[in-house]
N, C-alpha and C positions, 0 to 999 in steps of 0.2 A: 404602707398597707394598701391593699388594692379591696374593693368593696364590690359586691354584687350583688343587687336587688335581685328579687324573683330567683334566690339561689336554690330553693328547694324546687323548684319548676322544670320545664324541661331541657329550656336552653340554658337556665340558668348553671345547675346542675352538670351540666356536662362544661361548662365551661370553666367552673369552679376545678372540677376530675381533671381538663387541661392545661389550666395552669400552674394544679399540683405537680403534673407531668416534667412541665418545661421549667420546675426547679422555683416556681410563687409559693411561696409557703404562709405567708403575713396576707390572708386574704379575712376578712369581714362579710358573714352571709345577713342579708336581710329576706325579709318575708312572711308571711301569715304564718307559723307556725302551728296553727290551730287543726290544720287536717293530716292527720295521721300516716292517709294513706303516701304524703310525699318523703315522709322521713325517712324511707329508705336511696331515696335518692342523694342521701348526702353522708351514707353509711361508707366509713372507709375514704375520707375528704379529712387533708390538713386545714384546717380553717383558726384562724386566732378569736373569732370571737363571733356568735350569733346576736341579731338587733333585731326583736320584732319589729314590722313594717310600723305599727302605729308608732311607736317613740324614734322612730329612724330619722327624720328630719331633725329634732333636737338633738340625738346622737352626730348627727353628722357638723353640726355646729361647734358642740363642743370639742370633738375630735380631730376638726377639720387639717389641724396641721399637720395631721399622723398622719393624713392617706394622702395616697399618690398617684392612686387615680380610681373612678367610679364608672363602672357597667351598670347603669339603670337598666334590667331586662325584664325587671316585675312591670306587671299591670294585668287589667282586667281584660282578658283574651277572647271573652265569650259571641261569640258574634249574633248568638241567640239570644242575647237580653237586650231587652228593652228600653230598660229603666235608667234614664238618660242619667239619672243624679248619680247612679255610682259610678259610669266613666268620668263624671265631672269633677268628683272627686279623685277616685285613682288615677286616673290616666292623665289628666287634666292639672289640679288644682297639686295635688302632689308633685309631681313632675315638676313646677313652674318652683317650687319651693325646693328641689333640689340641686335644678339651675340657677336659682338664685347666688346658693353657697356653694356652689359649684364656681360663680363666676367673684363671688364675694374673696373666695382662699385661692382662688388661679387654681382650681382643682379640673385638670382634663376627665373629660366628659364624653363615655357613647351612650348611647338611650336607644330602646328598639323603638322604633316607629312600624309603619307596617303597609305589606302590596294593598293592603283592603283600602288605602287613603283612593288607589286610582278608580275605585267603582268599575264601570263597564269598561275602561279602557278609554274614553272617550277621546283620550286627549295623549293617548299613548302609553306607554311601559319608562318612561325615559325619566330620568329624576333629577330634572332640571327647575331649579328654583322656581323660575317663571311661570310655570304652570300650578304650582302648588294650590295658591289661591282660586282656582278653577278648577281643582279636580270635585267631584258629584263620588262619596261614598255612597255605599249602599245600607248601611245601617249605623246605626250609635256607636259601635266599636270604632269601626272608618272612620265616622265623624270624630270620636275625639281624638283618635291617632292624626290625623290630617291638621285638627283646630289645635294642637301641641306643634307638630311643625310652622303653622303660620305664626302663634305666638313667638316663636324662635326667631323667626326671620323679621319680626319685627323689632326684635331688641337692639340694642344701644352696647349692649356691653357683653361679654362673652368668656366661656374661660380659656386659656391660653392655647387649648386644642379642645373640638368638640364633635362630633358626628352624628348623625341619625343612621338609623340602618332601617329598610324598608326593604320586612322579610317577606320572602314570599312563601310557598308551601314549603314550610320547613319540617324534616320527618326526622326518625333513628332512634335511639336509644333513650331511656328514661321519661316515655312521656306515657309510662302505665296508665297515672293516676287520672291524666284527662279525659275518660269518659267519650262522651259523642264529640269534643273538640280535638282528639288526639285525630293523628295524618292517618289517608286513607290506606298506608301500605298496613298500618296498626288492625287496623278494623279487617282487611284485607286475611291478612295472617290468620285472626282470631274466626272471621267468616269461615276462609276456607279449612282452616283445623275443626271448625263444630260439625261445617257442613258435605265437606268434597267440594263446594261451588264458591261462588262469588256473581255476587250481585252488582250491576255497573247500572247508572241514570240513564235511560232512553234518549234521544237527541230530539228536542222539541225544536231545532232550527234548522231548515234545509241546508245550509250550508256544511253541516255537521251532520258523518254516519257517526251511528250509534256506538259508545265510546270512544269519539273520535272528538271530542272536548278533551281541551289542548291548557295541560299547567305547566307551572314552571317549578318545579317539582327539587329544593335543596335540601339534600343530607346535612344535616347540621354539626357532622365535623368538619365541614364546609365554611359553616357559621361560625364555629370557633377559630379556627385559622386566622377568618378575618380581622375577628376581635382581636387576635392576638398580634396581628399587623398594623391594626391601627393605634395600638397603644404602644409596642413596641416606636414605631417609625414615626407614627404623626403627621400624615401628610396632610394637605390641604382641609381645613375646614370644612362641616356641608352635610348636606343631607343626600346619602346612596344609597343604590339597588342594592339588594343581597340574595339574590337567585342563582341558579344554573346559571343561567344567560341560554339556556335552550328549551323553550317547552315541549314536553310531551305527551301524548296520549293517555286516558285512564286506562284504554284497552292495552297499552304498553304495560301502563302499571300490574295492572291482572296479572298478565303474561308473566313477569318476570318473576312476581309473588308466587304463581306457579312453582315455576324454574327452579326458583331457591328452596322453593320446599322440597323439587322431588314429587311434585302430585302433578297429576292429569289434567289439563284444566277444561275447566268446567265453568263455562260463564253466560250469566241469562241479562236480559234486559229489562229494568223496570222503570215505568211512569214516572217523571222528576214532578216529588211534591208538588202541589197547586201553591201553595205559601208561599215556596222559592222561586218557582218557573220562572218568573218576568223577573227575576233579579240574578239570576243563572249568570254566574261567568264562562263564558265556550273558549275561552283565549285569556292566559296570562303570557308574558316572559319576560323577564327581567332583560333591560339594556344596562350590559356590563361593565361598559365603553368607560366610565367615567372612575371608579373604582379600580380596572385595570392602566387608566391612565396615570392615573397618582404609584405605579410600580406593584401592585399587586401582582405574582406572576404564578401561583401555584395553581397548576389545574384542579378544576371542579371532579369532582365526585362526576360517573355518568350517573344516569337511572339504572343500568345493570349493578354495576359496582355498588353503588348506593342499599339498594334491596338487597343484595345477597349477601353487604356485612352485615347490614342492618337483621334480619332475618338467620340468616345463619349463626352468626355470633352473641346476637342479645336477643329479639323473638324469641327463638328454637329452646336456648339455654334458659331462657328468663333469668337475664343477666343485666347489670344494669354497668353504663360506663363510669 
């Protein structure tokens, strides 16, 4: 059995829909069940058996010989809360507990981690062990994605394969349900369908014209590939990038959101929040170096390609993968 936390979620979801694909039928979904609006994300999914998140740890124990490997991709995504106790617990205190019998049953192990661990950059895009205990998140999210990877790297014992994946702006299919957290092509779509326009952040840094803050912007059929490489193959232990490997413009973004629709564009400039301004990222991108070294070899998604299936095939249709 293959198991996947955060299944009714976005990536989760769409990974679950992929591994149906490529012939995984013995899969195991965990997750909050309790909101509604995700359950269509798993409409039309072979799955062998749902496990609410809360009994998921003692599930996994007693189960532990049946599965054969575990995608942790649930956790608390919100980057707008505060409230330190509930990354402590989900991100956090959970996570360390399914590492544990991860590492107890030799059960190979991906967990998402996340770009938000590097903060402003400070210290580079690169995802190399060494720096990990000196990266500066910018909020509670960062922080306990970041303090989950140090705990990692401080253990002693491990399960027979394991990886981190530290996504960066990951978009595309199935992330209806997330509200002001879902990717900007989401909001994009829904903007310029209400309005004719699209509204981009103003550049509060002289280095940067106005939509000219630079992400690193992954289709997450991108992201599942990779899952599906690293479980498949098992290469090298470790915690990796999981971006493009190319950042691009928001103003790129617009544009192409445009494109795919078929409309005019129409794009204004507005004041970046006073709450975010001094914590504004102007620059993501993921160094790919390390993940493409272990034989990763399929090319990425562009941002064209990326938007116009995303948009044309699920957007447009309100279709989910």
């Amino acid at each position: 059995m293959i198991v996947v936390t955060g299944a009714a979620g976005f990536i989760g979801s769409c990974l679950v829909s992929f591994l149906n694909q490529e012939g995984y039928d013995e899969i195991v979904v965990v997750d909050d069940f309790s909101r509604k609006e995700k359950d269509q994300n798993l409409i039309g999914k072979t799955i062998a058996a749902k496990v609410p998140r809360s009994g998921f740890n003692a599930w996994l124990k007693d189960f532990a010989s049946e599965v054969d490997f575990v995608f942790h991709i649930g956790a608390r995504t919100d980057t707008t809360e505060f409230n330190k106790a509930i990354f402590d617990e989900l991100n956090e205190r959970f996570s360390q507990e399914v590492w544990k019998t991860c590492v107890e049953h030799q059960i190979p192990l991906v967990y998402a981690s996340s770009a938000a661990t590097y903060g402003l950059g400070e210290f580079g895009y690169k995802d190399d062990h060494a720096i990990i205990e000196k990266l500066k998140p910018l909020n509670p999210y960062g922080d306990s994605k970041n303090n989950f990877d140090k705990w990692v790297l401080k253990q002693t014992e491990f399960p027979p394969f394991w990886a981190g994946l530290k996504f960066f702006n990951v978009y595309g299919p199935n992330e209806y349900h997330k509200g002001r957290m879902a990717s900007v092509i989401f909001h994009a779509f829904n903007q310029i369908s209400s309005t004719n326009g699209m509204k981009l952040f103003r550049s509060h840094n002289p280095n940067y014209t106005d939509g000219g803050q630079l992400r690193d912007f992954v289709y997450v059929k991108d992201v599942i590939n990779v899952c599906k490489f690293l479980m498949e193959q098992k290469p090298q232990s470790g915690i990796y990038n999981l971006g493009s490997g190319k950042a691009r413009t928001f103003l790129d973004l617009a544009k192409n959101t445009f494109k795919a629709m078929n409309r005019q564009e129409s794009i204004e400039f507005i004041d970046t929040p006073l709450d975010i301004r001094d914590k504004y990222q102007y620059f993501t991108e993921a160094d790919m170096s390390k993940l493409i070294g272990q034989g990763y070899s399929k090319p990425f998604y562009t941002l064209e390609e990326g938007i116009a299936d995303y948009v044309q095939n699920y957007l447009s249709a309100n279709k989910y993968y």
